[in-house]
C-alpha positions as CSV (number, residue, x, y, z in Angstrom):
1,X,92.9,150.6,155.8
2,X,94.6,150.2,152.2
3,X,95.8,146.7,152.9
4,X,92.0,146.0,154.1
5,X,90.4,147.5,151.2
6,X,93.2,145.6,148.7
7,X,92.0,142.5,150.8
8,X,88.5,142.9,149.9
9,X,88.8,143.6,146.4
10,X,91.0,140.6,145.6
11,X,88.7,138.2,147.9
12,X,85.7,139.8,145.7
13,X,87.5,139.3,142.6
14,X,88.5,135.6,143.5
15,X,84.6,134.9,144.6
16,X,83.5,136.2,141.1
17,X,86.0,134.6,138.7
18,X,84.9,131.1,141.1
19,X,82.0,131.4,139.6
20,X,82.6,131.7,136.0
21,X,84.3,128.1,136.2
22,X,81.0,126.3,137.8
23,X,80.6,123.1,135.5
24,X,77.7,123.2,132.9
25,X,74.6,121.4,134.2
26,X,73.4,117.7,133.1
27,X,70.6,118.9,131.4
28,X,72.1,121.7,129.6
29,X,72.8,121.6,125.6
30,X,76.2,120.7,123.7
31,X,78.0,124.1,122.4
32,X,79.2,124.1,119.3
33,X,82.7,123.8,120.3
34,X,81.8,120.4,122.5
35,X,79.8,119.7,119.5
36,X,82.7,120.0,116.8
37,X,85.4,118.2,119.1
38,X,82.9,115.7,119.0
39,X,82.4,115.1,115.3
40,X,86.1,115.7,115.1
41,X,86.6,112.6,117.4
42,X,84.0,110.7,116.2
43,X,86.0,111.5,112.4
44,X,89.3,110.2,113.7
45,X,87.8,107.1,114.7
46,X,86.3,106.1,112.0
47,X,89.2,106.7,109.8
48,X,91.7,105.0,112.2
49,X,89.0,101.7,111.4
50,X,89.0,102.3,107.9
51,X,93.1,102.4,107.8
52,X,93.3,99.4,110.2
53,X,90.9,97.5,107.7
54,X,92.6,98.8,104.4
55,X,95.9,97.6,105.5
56,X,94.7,93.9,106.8
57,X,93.3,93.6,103.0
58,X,96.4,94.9,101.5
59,X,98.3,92.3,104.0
60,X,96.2,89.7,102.8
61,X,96.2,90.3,99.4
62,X,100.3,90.1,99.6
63,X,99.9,86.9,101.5
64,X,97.8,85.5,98.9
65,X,100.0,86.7,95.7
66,X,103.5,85.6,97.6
67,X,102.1,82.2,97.9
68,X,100.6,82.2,94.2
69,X,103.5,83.0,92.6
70,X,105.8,80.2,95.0
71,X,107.3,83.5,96.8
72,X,107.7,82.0,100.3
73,X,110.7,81.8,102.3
74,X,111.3,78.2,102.0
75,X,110.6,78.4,98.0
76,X,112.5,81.5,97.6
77,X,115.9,79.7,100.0
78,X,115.6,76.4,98.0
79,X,115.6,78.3,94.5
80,X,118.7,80.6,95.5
81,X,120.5,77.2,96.5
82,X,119.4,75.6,93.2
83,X,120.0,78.7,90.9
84,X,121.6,81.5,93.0
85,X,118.1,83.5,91.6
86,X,114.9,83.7,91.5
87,X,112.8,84.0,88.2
88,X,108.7,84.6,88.3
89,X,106.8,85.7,85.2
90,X,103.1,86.8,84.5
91,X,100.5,86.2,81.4
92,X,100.9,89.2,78.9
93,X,97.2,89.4,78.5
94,X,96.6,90.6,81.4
95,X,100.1,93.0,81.5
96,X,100.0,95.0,78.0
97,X,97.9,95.2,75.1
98,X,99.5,94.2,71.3
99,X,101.5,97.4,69.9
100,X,101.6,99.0,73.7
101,X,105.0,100.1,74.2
102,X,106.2,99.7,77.8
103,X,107.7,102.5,79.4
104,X,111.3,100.6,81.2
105,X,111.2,104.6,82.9
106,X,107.7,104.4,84.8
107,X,107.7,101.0,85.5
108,X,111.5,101.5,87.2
109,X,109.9,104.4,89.1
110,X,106.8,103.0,90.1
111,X,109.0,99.8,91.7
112,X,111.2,102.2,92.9
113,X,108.3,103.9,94.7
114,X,106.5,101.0,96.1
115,X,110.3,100.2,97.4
116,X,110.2,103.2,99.3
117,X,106.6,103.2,100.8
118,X,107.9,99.6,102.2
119,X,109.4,100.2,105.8
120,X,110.7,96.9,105.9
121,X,112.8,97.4,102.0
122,X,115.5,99.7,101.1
123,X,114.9,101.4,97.8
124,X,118.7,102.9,98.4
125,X,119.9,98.8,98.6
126,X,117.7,97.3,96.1
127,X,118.8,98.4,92.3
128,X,115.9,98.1,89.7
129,X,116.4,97.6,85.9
130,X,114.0,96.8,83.3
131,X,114.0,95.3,80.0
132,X,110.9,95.2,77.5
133,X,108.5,94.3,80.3
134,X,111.7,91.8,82.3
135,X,112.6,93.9,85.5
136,X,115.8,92.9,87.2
137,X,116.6,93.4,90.9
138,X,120.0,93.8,91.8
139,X,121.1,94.0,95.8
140,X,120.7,93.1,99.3
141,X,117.8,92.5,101.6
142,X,117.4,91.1,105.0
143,X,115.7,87.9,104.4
144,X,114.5,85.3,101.9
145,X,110.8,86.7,103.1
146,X,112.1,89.9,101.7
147,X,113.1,88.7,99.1
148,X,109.9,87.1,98.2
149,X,108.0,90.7,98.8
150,X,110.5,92.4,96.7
151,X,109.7,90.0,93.5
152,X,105.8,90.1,94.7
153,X,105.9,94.2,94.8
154,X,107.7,94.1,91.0
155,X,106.1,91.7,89.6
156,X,102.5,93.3,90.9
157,X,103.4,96.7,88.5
158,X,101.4,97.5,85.7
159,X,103.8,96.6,82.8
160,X,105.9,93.7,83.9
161,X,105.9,90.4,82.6
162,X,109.0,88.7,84.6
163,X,111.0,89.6,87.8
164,X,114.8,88.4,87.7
165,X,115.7,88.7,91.1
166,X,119.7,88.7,91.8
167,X,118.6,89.5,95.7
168,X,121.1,88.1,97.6
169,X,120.1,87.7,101.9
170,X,122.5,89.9,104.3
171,X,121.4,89.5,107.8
172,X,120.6,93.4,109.2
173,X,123.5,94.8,111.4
C-alpha cells in the first residue's frame, strides 16, 4: 500500500513539474530576461562590426604610411644590402613646435608600447633609443616586412623626426 501511495505521489509530482516546462506560446510577450539577452546580443554584434571596421582602417592606414615613407619589403631588403640600415625622417612642423623640448623618456615608452600591442613584434627583441627627436632601433625581427612596420610604428610617434633602424632579419625558429 506504501509502495502504491509512493507511486502516486511521485507520478503526480512528475505530471506537475511537466507542466511548468510547457514552452511560452507564439503570441505571448518577451520577458525581460529574453528581452535583455537580446539587447545584450544585439550589443556584441555591433561592437564585434565596429572592431572588425576599426582595425581594417588602422590596416590600411599602415599600408598607406609603409608605402609613403618607401617601407616595403623590397625597399627595406635593397636598402640593408646598400647600407646595412635603414634611415626615414619626417618634417619638424608637423613633429614639435620651436622651444618644445622632446621627452627621449615618453617617446621610448610610447614605441616601446606600440611594440608590445604588435603580436607580430617583440618589444623584448627590438631595443629603442632616442636622441633629440632621432630614435634608434637596435635588434632582430622576423622579416624585412617587419622591419618596415617597426620604422612605420616609430616613426608614427608624436615626437620623432627620424628612425635609424639597425634591424637586422632572423628567420623565426
Amino acid at each position: 500500500m506504501k509502495t502504491r501511495a509512493l507511486s502516486l505521489t511521485c507520478s503526480g509530482l512528475v505530471f506537475l513539474l511537466a507542466g511548468c516546462s510547457q514552452p511560452p506560446t507564439p503570441n505571448a510577450e518577451p520577458t525581460t530576461a529574453e528581452k535583455a539577452e537580446l539587447a545584450v546580443k544585439n550589443a556584441v554584434a555591433a561592437a564585434t562590426a565596429k572592431t572588425k571596421e576599426v582595425a581594417r582602417e588602422v590596416r590600411d592606414l599602415a599600408a598607406e604610411k609603409i608605402v609613403e615613407w618607401h617601407l616595403t619589403p623590397e625597399e627595406i631588403k635593397a636598402e640593408l644590402e646598400r647600407t646595412g640600415r635603414v634611415v626615414r625622417s619626417k618634417a619638424n612642423a608637423a613633429v614639435a613646435k620651436s622651444g618644445q623640448v622632446i621627452d627621449n623618456a615618453r617617446v621610448i615608452a610610447v614605441i616601446k608600447s606600440k611594440l608590445v600591442g604588435d603580436r607580430q613584434l617583440s618589444a623584448r627583441e627590438i631595443g629603442v633609443e632616442a636622441k633629440q627627436g632621432t630614435v634608434t632601433l637596435t635588434g632582430t625581427v622576423g622579416s624585412a616586412e617587419l622591419i618596415g612596420r617597426t620604422v612605420s610604428l616609430a616613426l608614427d610617434t608624436a615626437g620623432v623626426t627620424g628612425v635609424v633602424s639597425l634591424l637586422t632579419v632572423s628567420p623565426v625558429p
